[in-house]
C-alpha positions as CSV (number, residue, x, y, z in Angstrom):
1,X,14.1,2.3,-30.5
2,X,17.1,0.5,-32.3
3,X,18.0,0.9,-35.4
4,X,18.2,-2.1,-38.2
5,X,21.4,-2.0,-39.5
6,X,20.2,-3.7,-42.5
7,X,17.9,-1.3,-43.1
8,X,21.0,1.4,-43.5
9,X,23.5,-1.6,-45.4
10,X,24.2,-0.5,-48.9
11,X,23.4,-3.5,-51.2
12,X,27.3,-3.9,-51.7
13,X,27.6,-4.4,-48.1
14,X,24.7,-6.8,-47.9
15,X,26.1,-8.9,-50.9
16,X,29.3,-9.1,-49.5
17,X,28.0,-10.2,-46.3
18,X,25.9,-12.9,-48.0
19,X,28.8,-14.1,-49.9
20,X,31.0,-14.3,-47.0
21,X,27.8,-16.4,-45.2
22,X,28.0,-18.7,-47.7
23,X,31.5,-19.2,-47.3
24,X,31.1,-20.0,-43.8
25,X,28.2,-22.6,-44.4
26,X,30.6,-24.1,-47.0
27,X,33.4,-24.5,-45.0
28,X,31.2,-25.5,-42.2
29,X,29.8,-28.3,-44.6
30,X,33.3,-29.4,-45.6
31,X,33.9,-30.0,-42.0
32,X,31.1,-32.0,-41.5
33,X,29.9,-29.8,-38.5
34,X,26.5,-29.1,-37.3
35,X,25.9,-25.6,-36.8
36,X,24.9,-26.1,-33.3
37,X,28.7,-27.3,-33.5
38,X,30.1,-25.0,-34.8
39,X,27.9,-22.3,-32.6
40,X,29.6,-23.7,-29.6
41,X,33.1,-23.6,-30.7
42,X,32.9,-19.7,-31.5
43,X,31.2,-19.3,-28.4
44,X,28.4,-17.3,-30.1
45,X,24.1,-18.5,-30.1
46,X,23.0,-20.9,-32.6
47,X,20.4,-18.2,-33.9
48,X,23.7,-16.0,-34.3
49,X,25.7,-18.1,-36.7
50,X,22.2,-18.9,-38.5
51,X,22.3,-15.6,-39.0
52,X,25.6,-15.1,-40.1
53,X,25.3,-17.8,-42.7
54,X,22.4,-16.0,-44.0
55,X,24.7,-13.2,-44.5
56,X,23.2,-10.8,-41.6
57,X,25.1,-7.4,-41.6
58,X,23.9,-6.4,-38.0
59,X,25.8,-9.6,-36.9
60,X,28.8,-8.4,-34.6
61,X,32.6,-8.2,-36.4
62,X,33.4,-10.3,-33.0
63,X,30.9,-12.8,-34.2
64,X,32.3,-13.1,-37.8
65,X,36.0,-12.6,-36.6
66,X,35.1,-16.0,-34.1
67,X,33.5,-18.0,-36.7
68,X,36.5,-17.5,-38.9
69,X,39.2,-18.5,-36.8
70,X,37.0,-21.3,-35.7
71,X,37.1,-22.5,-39.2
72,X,40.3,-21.8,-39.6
73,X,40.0,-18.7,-42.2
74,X,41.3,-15.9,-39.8
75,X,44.4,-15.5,-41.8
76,X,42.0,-14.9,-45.0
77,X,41.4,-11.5,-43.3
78,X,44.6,-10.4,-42.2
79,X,45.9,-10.8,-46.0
80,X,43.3,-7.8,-46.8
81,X,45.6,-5.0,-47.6
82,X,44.5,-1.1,-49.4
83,X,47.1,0.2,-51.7
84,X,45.3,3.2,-52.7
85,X,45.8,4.2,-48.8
86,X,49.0,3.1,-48.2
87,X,49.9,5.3,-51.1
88,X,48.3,8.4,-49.0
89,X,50.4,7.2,-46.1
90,X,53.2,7.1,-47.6
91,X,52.8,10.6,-49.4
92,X,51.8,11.9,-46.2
93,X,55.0,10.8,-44.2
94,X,56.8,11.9,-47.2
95,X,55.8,15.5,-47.1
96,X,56.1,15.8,-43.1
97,X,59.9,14.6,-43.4
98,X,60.5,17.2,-46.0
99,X,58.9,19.8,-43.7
100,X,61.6,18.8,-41.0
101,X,64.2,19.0,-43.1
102,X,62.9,22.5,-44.1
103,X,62.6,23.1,-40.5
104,X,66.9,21.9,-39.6
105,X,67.9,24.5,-42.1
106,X,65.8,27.6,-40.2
107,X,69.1,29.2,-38.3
């Protein structure tokens, strides 16, 4: 049997997914396209993007990812950056290059 992912969404995840659903049917709205429109130009079901706008977690990152560039919001997500993990990264890389340098001096 498959399993319902909203059924294992924590209620963060399933509020952001509704806000971002509303975001779509907003900017759909401001467009003045029909969903069946809008369906088409993602190249995703009509029952999908209703979905999405409803703020469905099970709904594929492909499906999301195509409504957004469709709409023209792609770049929205690419902004999204983590500082608390490009500070590991970056300690990380910091500590291996002092363990090579350790390592040069080892005659």
């Amino acid at each position: 049997m498959r399993r319902k992912e909203s059924d294992f969404a924590t209620p963060a995840a399933q509020s952001t997914a509704a806000h971002l659903g509303e975001l779509v049917r907003q900017a759909r709205l401001a467009r003045t396209w029909t969903q069946q429109a809008l369906a088409e130009r993602a190249r995703i079901s009509l029952a999908t993007l209703k979905r999405l706008e409803g703020g469905a977690v099970e709904v594929s990152m492909g499906g999301w990812l195509a409504v957004f560039e469709c709409l023209g919001l792609l770049h929205l997500l690419g902004e999204l950056r983590d500082p608390a993990s490009a500070a590991v990264l970056d300690a990380t890389r910091t500590q291996r290059a002092r363990a090579r340098e350790r390592d040069d001096l080892d005659f």
